[in-house]
LUMVEX-536527 format. One line per field, with one value per residue (C-alpha): residue number from 1; residue in one letter; chain; x, y, z. Coordinates in nm, 4 decimals, m for minus. Each point is the difference from the previous one (the first is absolute). Layout:
pado c(NUM  ...)
lumza c(A  ...)
fido c(A  ...)
xx c(X  ...)
yy c(Y  ...)
zz c(Z  ...)
***
This chain:
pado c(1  2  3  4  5  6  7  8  9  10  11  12  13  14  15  16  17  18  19  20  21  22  23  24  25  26  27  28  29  30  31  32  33  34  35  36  37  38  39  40  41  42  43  44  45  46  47  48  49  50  51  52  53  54  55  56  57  58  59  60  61  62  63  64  65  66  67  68  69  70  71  72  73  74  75  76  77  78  79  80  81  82  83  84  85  86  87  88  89  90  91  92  93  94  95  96  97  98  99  100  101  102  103  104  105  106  107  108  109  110  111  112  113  114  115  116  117  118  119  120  121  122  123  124  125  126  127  128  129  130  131  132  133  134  135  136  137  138  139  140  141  142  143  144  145  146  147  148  149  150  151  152  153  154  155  156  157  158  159  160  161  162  163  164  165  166  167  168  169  170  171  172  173  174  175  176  177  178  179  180  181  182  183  184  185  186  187  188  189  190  191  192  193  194  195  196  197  198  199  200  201  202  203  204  205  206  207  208  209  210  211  212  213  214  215  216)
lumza c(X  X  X  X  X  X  X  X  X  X  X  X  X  X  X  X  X  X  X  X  X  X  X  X  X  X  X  X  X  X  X  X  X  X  X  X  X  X  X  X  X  X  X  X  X  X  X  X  X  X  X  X  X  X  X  X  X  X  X  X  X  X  X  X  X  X  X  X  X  X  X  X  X  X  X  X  X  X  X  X  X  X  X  X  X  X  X  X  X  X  X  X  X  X  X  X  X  X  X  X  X  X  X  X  X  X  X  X  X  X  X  X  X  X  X  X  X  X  X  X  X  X  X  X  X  X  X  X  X  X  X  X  X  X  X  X  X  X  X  X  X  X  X  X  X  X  X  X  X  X  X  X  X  X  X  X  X  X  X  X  X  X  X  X  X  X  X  X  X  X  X  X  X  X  X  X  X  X  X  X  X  X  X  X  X  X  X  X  X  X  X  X  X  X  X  X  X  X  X  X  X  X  X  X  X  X  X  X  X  X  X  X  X  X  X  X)
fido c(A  A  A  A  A  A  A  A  A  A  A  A  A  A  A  A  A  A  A  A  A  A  A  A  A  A  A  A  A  A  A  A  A  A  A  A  A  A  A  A  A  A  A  A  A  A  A  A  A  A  A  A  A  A  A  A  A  A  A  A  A  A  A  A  A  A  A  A  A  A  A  A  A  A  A  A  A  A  A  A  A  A  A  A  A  A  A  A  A  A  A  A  A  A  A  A  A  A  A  A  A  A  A  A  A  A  A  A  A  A  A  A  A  A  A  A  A  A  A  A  A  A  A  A  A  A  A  A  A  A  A  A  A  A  A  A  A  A  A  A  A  A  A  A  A  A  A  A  A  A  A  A  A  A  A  A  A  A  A  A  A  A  A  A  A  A  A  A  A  A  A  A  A  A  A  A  A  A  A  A  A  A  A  A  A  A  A  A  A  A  A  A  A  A  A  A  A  A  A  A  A  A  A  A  A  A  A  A  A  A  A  A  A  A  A  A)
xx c(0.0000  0.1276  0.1131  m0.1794  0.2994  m0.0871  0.2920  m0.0004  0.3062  0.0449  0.2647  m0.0176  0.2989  m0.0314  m0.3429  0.1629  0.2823  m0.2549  m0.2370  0.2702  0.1419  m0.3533  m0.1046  0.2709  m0.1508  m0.2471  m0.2927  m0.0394  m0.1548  0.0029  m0.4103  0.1155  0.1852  m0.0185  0.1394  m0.1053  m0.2150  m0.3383  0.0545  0.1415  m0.3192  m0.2695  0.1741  0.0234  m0.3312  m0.1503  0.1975  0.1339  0.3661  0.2597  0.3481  0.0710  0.3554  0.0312  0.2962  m0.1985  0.3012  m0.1248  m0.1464  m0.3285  m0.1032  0.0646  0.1710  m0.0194  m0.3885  m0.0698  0.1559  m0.2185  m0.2993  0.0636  0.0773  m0.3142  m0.2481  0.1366  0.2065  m0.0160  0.1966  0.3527  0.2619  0.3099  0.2333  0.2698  0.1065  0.3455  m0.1429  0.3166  m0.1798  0.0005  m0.2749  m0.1852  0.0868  m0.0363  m0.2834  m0.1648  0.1211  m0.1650  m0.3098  m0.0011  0.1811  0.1995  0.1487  0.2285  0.3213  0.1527  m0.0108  0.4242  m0.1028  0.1259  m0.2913  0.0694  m0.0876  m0.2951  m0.1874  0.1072  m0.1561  m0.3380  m0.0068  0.0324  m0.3003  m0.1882  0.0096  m0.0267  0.3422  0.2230  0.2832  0.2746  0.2687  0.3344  m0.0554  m0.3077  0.0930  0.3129  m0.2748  m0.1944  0.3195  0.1031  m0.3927  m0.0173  0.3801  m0.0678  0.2530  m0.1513  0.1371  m0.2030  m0.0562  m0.1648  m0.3960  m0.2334  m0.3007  m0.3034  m0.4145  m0.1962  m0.1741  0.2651  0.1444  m0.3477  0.0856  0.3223  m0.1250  m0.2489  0.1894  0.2635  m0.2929  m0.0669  m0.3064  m0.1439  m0.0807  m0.3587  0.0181  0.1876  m0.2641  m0.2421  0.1471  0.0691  m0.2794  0.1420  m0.0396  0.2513  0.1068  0.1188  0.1458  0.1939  0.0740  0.1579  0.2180  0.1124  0.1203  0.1449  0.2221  0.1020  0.0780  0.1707  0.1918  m0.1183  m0.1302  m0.2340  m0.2223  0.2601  0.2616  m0.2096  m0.0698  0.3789  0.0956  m0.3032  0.1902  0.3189  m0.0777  m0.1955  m0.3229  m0.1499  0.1251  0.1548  m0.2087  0.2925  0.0109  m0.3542)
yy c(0.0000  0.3301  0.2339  0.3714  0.2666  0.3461  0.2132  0.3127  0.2468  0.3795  m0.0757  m0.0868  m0.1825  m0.1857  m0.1272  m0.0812  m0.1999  m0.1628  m0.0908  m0.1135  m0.2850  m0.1119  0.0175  m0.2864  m0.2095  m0.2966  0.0747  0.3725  0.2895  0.3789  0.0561  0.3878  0.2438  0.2650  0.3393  0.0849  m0.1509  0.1320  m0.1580  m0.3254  m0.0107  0.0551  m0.3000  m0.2656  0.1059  m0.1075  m0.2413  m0.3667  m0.0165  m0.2010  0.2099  0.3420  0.0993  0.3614  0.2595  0.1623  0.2774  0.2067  0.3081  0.0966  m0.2777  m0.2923  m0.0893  m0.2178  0.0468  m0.1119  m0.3348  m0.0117  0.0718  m0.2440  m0.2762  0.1188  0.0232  m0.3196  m0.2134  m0.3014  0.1527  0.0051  0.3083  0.0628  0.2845  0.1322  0.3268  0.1828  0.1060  m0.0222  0.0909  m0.2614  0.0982  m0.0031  m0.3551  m0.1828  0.1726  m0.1386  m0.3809  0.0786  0.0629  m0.3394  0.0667  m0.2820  0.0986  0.2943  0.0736  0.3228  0.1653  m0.1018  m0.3530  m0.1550  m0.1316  m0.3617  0.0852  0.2219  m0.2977  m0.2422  0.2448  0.0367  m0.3738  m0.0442  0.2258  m0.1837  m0.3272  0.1966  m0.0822  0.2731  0.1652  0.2445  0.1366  0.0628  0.3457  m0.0735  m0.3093  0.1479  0.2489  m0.3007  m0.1723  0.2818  0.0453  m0.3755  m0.0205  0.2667  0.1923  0.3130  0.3141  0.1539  0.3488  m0.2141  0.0582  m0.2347  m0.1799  0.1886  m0.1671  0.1115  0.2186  0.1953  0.1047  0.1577  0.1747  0.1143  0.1464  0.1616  0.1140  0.1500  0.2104  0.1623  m0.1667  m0.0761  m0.2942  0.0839  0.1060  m0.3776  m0.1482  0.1071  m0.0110  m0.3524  m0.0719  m0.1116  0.1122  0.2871  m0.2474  m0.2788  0.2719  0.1340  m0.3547  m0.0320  0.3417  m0.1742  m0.3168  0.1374  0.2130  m0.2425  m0.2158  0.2754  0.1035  0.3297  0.2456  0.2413  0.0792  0.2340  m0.2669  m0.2524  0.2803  0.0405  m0.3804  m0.1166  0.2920  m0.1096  m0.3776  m0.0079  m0.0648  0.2689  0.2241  0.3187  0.3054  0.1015  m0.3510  0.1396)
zz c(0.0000  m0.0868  0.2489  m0.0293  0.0928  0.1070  m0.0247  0.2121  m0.0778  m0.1262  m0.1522  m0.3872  m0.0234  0.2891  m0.1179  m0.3615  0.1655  0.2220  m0.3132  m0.2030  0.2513  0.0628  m0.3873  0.0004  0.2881  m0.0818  0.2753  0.0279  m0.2027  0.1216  m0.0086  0.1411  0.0658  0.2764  0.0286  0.3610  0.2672  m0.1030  m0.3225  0.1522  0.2297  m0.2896  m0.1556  0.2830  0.1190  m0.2997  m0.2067  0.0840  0.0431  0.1705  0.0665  0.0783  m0.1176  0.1707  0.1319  0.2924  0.0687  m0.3055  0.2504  m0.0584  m0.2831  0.2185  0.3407  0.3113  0.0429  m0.3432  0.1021  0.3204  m0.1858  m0.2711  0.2821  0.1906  m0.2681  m0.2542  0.2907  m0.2608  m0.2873  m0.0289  0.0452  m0.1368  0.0867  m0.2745  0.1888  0.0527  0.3281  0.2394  0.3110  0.2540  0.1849  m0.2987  m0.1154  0.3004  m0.0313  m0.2915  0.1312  0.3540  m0.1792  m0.2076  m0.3234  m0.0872  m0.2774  m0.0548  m0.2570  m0.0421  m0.3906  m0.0169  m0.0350  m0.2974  m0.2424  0.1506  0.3342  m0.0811  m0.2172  0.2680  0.2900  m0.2690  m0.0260  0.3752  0.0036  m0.2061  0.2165  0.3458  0.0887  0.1911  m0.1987  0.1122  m0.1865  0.1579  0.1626  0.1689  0.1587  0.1604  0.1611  0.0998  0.1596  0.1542  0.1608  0.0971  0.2010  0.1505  m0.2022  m0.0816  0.1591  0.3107  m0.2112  m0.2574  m0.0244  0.1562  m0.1895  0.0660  m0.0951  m0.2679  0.2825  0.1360  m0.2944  m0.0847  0.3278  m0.0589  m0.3169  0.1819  0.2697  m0.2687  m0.1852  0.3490  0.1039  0.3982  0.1229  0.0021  m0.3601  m0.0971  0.1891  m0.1929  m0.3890  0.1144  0.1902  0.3130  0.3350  0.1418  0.3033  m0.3055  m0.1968  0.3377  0.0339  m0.3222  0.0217  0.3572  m0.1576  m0.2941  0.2074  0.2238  m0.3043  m0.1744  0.3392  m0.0667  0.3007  m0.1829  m0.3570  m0.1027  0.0301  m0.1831  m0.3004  m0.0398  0.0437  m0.2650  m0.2741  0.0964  m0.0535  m0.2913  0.1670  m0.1211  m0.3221  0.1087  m0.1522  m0.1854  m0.1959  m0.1640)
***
């Protein structure tokens, strides 16, 4: 049965390198292409498909939500990451919220159709660069100033937080009570080992959490 590929990338080249190594493979056919998340969304919403090939560090057009929501709101299909992103936070990132596949865009054409095939059979593939990060993680080998893994939820929070919002004003875009939001900012913090919102604003830019304004 032939694998339905959604490829999700800005970047033209990208998506013509992409297309051309999976032209070649017996099993898979690009049924779309999207530009940015809205157009990713009107697509999976409403179409069968099987993979999602994406970069989610493109700003704006697609990032580490758009991986959440895709796991959230299709938890069956398959995701594969071909991103430059060299953020750790960010890639441990994507692996703490179930992608299991992930190669950056300097991986030769072998390892790209191997990581796509992988894909295909819901098998876990890692180039190089990302499993060092996931060694590192799992001895315990990653440096104290290194960011820790934050939920789906408090990174809505940070984000929040960063745009200058209350707790009574997350509670309600969120719809969650002020004592779980206050909750929330508590555990973040002491996860973070951060003392105060200001702190937390400054260590989200710092850290690629959040995009600094001046990244716009």
């Amino acid at each position: 049965m032939t694998k339905k590929v959604v490829l999700a990338d800005r970047q033209f080249l990208m998506r013509t390198g992409v297309k051309s190594i999976v032209h070649e493979l017996n099993g898979f056919e690009i049924v779309h292409e999207a530009l940015d998340e809205r157009d990713l969304f009107s697509y999976l919403d409403n179409y069968p498909f099987d993979i999602v090939i994406i970069d989610y560090h493109q700003g704006d057009d697609f990032s580490l939500r758009t991986l959440q929501r895709i796991k959230r709101e299709h938890p069956s299909k398959s995701i594969l990451v071909v991103s430059n992103d060299k953020n750790r936070y960010r890639i441990l990132g994507t692996i703490e919220q179930g992608v299991n596949n992930f190669v950056t865009k300097n991986c030769g054409e072998d390892e790209i159709r191997d990581a796509i095939i992988a894909t295909g059979k819901q098998e876990k593939f890692f180039c190089g660069t990302v499993l060092d990060y996931i060694v590192q993680r799992d001895e315990g080998e990653v440096s104290d100033c290194s960011p820790a893994v934050l939920s789906e939820r408090e990174l809505e929070i940070v984000e929040l937080v960063a745009q200058g919002m209350i707790s009574k004003q997350i509670a309600s875009k969120l719809h969650l009570s002020p004592h779980t939001v206050n909750t929330h900012r508590k555990n973040i913090l002491k996860k973070l080992e951060l003392n105060s919102s200001s702190e937390l604003i400054l260590y989200a830019f710092e850290n690629g959490i959040i995009e600094s304004p001046n990244n716009n």
